[in-house]
Every structure is written in C-alpha cells, then in structure tokens.
NUZAMAR-152997 format. One record per residue: x negated, y, z of N, C-alpha, C in turn. Coordinates in steps of 0.001 Angstrom, whole numbers, plus 500000, padded with zeros to 6 digits. Atoms other than C-alpha are relative to their C-alpha. Example, Ala and Ser with C-alpha at 12.3 -4.5 7.8 and 13.67 -1.06 7.14 Angstrom:
<nodes>
{npx->499110; npy->498810; npz->500000; capx->487700; capy->495500; capz->507800; cpx->499100; cpy->501200; cpz->500000};
{npx->500820; npy->498810; npz->499940; capx->486330; capy->498940; capz->507140; cpx->500770; cpy->501090; cpz->500730};
</nodes>
This chain:
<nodes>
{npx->499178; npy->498800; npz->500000; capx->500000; capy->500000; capz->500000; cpx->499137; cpy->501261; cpz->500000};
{npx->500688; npy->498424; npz->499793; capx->497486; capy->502624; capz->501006; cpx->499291; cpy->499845; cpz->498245};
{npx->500739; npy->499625; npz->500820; capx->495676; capy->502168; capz->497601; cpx->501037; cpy->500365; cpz->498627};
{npx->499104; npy->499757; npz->501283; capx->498789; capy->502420; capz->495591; cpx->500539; cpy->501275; cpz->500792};
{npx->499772; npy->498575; npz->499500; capx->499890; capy->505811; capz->497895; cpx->498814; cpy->500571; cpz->499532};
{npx->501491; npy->499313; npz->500331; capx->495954; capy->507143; capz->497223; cpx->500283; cpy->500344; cpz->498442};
{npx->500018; npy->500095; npz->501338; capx->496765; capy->506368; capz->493511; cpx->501214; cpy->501167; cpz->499410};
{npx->499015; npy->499192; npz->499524; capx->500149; capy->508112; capz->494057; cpx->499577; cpy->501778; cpz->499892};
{npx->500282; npy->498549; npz->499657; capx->498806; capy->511505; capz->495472; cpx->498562; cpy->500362; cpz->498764};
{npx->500704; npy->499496; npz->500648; capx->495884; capy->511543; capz->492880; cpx->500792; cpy->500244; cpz->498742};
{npx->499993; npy->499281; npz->500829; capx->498323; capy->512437; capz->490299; cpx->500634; cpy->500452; cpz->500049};
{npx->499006; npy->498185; npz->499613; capx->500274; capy->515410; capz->491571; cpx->498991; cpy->500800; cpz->499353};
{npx->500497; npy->498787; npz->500299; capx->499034; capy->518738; capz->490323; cpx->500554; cpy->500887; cpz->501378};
{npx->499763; npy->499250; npz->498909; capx->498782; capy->520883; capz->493421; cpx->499578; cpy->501406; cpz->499451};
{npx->500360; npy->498748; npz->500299; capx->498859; capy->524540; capz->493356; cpx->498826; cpy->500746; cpz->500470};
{npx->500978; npy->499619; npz->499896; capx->496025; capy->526750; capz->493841; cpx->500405; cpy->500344; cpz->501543};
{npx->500132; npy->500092; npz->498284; capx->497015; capy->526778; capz->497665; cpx->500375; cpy->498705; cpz->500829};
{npx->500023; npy->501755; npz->500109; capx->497058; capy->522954; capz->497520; cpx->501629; cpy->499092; cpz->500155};
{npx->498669; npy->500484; npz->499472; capx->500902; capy->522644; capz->497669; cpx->500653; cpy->499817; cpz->498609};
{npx->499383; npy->500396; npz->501446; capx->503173; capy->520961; capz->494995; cpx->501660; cpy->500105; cpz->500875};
{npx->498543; npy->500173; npz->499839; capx->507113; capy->521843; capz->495106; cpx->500827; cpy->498985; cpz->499637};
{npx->499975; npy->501540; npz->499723; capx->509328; capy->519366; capz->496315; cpx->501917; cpy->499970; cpz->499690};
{npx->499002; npy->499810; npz->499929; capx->512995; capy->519382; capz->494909; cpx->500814; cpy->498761; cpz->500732};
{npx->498990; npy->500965; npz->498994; capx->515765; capy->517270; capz->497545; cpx->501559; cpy->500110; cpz->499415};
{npx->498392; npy->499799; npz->500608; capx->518620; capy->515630; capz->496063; cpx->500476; cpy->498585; cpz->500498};
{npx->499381; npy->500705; npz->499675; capx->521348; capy->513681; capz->497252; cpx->499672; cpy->498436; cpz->499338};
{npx->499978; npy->501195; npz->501141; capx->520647; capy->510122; capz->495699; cpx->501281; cpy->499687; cpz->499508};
{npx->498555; npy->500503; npz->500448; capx->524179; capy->508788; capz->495386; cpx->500768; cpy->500841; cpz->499074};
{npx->499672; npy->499338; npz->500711; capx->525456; capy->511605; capz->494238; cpx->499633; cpy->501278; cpz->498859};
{npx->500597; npy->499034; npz->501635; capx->522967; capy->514136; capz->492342; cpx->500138; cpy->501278; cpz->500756};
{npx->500250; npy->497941; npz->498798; capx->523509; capy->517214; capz->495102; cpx->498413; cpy->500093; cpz->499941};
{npx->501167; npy->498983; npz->499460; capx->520654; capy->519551; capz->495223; cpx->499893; cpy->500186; cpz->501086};
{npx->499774; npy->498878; npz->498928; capx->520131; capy->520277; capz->498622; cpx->499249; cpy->500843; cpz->500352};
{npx->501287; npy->498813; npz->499471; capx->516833; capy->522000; capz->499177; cpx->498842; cpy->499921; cpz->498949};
{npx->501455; npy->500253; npz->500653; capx->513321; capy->522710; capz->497747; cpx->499124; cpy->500819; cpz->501271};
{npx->501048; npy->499618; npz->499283; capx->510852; capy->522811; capz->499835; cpx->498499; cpy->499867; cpz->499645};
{npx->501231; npy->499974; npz->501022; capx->506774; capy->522444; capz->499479; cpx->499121; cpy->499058; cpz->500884};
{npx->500880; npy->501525; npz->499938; capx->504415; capy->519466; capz->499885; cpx->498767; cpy->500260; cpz->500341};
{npx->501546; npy->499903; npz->500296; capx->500680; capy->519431; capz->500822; cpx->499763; cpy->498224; cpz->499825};
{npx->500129; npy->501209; npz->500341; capx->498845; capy->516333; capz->499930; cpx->500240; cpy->499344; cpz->501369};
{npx->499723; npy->500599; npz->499154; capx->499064; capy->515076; capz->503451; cpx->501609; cpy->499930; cpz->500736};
{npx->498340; npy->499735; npz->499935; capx->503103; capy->515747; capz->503927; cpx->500552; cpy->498783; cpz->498766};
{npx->499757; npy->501273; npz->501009; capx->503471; capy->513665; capz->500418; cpx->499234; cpy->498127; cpz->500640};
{npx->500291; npy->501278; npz->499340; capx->501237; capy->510967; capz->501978; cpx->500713; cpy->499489; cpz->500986};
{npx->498968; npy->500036; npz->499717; capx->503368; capy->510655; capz->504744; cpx->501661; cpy->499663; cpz->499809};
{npx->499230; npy->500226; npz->500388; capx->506246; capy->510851; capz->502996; cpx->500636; cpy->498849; cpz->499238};
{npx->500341; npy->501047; npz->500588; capx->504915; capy->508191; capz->500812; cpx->500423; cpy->498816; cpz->500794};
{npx->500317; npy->501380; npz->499247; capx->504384; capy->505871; capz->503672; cpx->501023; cpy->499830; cpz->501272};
{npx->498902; npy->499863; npz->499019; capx->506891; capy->506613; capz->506405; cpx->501508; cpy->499489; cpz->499745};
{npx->498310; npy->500161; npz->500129; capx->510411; capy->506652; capz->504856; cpx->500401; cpy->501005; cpz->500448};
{npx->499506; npy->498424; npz->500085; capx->511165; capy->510012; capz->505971; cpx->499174; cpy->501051; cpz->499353};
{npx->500328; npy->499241; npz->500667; capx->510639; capy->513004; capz->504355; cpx->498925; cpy->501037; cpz->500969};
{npx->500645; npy->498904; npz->499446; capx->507705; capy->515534; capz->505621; cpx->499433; cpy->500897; cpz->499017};
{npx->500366; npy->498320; npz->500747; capx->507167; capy->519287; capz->504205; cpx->499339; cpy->500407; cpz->500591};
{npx->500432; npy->499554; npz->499789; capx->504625; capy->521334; capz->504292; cpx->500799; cpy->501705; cpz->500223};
{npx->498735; npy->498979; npz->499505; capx->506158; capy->524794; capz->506384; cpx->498720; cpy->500688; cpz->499997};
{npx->501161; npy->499245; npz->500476; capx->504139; capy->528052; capz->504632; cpx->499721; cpy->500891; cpz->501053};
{npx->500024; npy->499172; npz->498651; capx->505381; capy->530262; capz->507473; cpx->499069; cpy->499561; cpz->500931};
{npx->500886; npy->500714; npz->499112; capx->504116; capy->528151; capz->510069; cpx->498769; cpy->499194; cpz->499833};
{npx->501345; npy->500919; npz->500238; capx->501187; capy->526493; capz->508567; cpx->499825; cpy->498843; cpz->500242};
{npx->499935; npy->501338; npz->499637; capx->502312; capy->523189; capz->509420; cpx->500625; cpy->499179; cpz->499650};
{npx->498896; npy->501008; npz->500952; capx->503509; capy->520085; capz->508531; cpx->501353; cpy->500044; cpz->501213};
{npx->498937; npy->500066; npz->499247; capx->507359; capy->519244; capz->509584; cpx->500445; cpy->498874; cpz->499722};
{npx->499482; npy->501185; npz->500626; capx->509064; capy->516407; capz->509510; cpx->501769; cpy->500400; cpz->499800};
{npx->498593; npy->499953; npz->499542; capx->512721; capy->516909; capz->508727; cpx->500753; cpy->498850; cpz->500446};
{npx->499294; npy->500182; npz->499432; capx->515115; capy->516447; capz->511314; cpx->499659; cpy->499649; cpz->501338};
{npx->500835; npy->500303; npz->498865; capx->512457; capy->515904; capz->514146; cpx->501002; cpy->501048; cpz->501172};
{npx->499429; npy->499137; npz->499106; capx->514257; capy->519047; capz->515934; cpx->501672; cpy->499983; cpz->499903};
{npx->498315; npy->499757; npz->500195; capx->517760; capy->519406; capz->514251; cpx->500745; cpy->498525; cpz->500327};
{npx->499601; npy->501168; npz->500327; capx->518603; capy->515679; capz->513795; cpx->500451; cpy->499645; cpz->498345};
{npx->499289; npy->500043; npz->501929; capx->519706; capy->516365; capz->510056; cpx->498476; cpy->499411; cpz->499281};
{npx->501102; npy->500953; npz->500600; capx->517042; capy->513467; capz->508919; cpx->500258; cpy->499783; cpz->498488};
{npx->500422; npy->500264; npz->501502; capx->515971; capy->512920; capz->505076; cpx->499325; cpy->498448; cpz->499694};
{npx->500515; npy->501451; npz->499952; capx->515610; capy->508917; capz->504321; cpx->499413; cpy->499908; cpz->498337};
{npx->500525; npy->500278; npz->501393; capx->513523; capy->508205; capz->501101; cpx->500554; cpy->499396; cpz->499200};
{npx->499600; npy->501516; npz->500727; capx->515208; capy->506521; capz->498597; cpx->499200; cpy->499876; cpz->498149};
{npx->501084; npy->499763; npz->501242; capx->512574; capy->507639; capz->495471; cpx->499135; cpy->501044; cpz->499997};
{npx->500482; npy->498268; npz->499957; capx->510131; capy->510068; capz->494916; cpx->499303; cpy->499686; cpz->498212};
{npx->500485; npy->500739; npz->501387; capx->509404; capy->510652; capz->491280; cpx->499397; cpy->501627; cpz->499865};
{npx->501187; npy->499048; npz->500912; capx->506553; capy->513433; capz->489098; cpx->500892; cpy->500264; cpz->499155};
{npx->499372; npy->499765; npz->501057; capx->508111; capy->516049; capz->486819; cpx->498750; cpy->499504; cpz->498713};
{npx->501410; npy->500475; npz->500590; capx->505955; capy->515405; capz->483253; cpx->498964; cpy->500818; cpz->499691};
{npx->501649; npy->499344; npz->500048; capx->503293; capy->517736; capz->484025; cpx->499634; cpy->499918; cpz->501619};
{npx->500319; npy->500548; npz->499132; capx->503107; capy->515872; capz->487641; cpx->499655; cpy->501563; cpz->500741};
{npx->500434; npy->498531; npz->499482; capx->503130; capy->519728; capz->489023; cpx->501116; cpy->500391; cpz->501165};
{npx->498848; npy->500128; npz->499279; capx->506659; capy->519347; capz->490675; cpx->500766; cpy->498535; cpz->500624};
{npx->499359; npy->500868; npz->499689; capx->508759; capy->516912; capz->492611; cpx->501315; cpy->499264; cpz->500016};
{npx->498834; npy->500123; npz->499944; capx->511818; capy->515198; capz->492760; cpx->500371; cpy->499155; cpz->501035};
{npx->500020; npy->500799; npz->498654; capx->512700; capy->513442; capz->496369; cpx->501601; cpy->499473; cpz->500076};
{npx->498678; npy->500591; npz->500022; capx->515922; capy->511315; capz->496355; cpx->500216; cpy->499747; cpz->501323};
{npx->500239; npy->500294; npz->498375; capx->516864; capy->510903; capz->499862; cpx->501832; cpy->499725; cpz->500571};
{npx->498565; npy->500533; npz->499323; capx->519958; capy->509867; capz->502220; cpx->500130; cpy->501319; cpz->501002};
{npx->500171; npy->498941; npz->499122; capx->520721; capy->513193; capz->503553; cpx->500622; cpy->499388; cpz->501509};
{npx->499268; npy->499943; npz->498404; capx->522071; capy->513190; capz->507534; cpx->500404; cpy->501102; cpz->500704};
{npx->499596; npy->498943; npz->499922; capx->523977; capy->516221; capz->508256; cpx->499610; cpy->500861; cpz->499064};
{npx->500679; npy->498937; npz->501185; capx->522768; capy->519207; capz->506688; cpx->498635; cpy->500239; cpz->499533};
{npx->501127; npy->499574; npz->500558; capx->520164; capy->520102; capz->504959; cpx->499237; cpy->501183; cpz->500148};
{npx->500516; npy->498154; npz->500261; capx->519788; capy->523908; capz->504797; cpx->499943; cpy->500226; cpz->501919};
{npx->499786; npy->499519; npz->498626; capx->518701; capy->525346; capz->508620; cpx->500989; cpy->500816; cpz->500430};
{npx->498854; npy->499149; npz->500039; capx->521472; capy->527475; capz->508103; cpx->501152; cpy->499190; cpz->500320};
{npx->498381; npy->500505; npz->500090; capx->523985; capy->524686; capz->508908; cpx->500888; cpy->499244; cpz->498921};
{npx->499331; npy->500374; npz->501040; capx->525228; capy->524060; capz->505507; cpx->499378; cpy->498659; cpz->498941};
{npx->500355; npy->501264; npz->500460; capx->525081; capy->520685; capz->503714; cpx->499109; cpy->500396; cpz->498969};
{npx->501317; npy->499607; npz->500994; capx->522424; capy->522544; capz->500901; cpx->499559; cpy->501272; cpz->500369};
{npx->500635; npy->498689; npz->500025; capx->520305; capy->525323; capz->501084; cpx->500856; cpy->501025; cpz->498701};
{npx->499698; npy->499272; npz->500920; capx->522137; capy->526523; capz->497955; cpx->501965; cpy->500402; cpz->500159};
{npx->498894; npy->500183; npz->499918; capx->525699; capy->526956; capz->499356; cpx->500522; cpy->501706; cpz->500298};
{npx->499635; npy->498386; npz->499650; capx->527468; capy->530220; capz->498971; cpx->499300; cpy->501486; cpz->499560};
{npx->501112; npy->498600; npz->499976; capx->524451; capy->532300; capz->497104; cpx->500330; cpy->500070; cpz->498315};
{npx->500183; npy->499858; npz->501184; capx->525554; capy->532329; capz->493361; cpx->499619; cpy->501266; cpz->499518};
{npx->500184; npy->498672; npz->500271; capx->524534; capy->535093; capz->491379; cpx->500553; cpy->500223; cpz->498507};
{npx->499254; npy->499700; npz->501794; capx->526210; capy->536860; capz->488401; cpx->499110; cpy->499561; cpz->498839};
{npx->500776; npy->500267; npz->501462; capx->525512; capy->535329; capz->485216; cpx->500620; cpy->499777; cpz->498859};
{npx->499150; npy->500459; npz->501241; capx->526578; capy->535401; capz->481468; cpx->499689; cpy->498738; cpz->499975};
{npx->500337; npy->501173; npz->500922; capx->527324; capy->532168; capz->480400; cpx->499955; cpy->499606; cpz->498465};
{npx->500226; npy->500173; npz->501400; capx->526567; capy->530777; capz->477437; cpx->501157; cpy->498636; cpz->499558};
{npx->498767; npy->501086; npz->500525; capx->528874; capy->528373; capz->475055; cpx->498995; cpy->499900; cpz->498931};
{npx->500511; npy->500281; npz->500818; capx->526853; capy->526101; capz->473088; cpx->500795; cpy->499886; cpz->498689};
{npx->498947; npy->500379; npz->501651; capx->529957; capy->525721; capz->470059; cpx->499814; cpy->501387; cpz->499549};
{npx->499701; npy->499102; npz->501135; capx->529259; capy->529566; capz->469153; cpx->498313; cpy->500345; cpz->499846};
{npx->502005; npy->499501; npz->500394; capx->525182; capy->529727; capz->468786; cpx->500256; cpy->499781; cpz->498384};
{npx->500103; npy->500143; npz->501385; capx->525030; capy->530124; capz->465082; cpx->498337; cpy->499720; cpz->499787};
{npx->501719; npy->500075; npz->500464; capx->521106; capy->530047; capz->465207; cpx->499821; cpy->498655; cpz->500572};
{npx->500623; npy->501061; npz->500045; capx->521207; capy->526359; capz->466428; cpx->500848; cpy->498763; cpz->499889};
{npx->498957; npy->500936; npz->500322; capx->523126; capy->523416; capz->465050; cpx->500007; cpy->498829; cpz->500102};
{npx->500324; npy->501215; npz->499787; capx->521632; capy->520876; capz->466892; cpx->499182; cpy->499455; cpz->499435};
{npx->501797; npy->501206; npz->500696; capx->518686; capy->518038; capz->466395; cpx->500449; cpy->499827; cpz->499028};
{npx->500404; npy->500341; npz->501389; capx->517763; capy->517277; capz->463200; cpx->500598; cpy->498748; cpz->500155};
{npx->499521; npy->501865; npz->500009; capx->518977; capy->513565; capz->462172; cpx->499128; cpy->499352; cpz->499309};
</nodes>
C-alpha cells in the first residue's frame, strides 16, 4: 500500500505553495459540497486513512474533517483532473459540509448570470462527424 500511495502523490501537480485543490462531492449523488486544498501530506493521509484531511491556509495546518464538528468525510474515490493539478474526492458526507452549517459550502451564494442556450449559437453546430 505505502508504495502504491508514494506512487499516488508523485503524480499530483502541486502549486507553487505545495498545495493541489481538492474538489468534495457527494458520491451517490454528484452534490458539490466543498473545495478545499491538499498538501502532499493531507493527500497521503487521505490516501491511507479513509477520511478526508485538508490542508487549512489560514491556520497552517492540517485538519481532519469532522475531528471538531462531527460532520465526517468517508472516502469513497479520489481521482486526478488530466493535468493531475486538481482533485476530485468522492466521499460519504455526515452532516454538513460547509462550517457554516449548511449541507455545501455553495448553498445560497448564486450570482447573476446570462445564460446561454446552446440551440441559438449560430457560430457552432456541433462536432464534426
């Protein structure tokens, strides 16, 4: 296990302050609930534990969620976007997610936006065949 986690964390792309972003989504159902941010030792961890641990920028430290709240994060995948620069963490949420209380960090914050309707783009008529 440790040499297939080692193998694991050598191909993230970490950012120039050694942290790779970590998007949290419902498995079962495909909810977003948070993004938070990874150092290589939080992903190792995460790797090897079964719960989820973030790196916290404020505090300079790792966290484990749900150590304080009880709203625990159970692993159920962790997969590399394809430039291995971002994350994607499938997990079994347990209460909420967001410290705010609310089952996602994203609940209640939309922001105005035109939408778009792909049936009137005249400049694109779909893949080639």
């Amino acid at each position: 296990m440790a040499d297939v986690t080692e193998a694991s964390l050598d191909q993230v792309v970490y950012n120039e302050h050694g942290l790779v972003p970590a998007i949290v989504q419902q498995h079962d159902s495909g909810e977003v609930l948070m993004l938070a941010w990874m150092n290589e030792e939080s992903l190792r961890r995460t790797l090897t534990e079964g719960r989820v641990t973030f790196w916290s920028r404020s505090r300079a430290e790792l966290w484990r969620k749900g150590d304080t709240s009880g709203h625990r994060q159970y692993v159920r995948s962790v997969a590399m976007d394809c430039d291995g620069d971002t994350l994607l963490i499938r997990v079994e949420q347990i209460g909420a997610a967001c410290h705010t209380g609310t089952r996602t960090c994203f609940t209640g914050r939309e922001l105005d936006a035109v939408l778009g309707d792909p049936s009137s783009d005249t400049e694109f008529s779909g893949p080639s065949a």
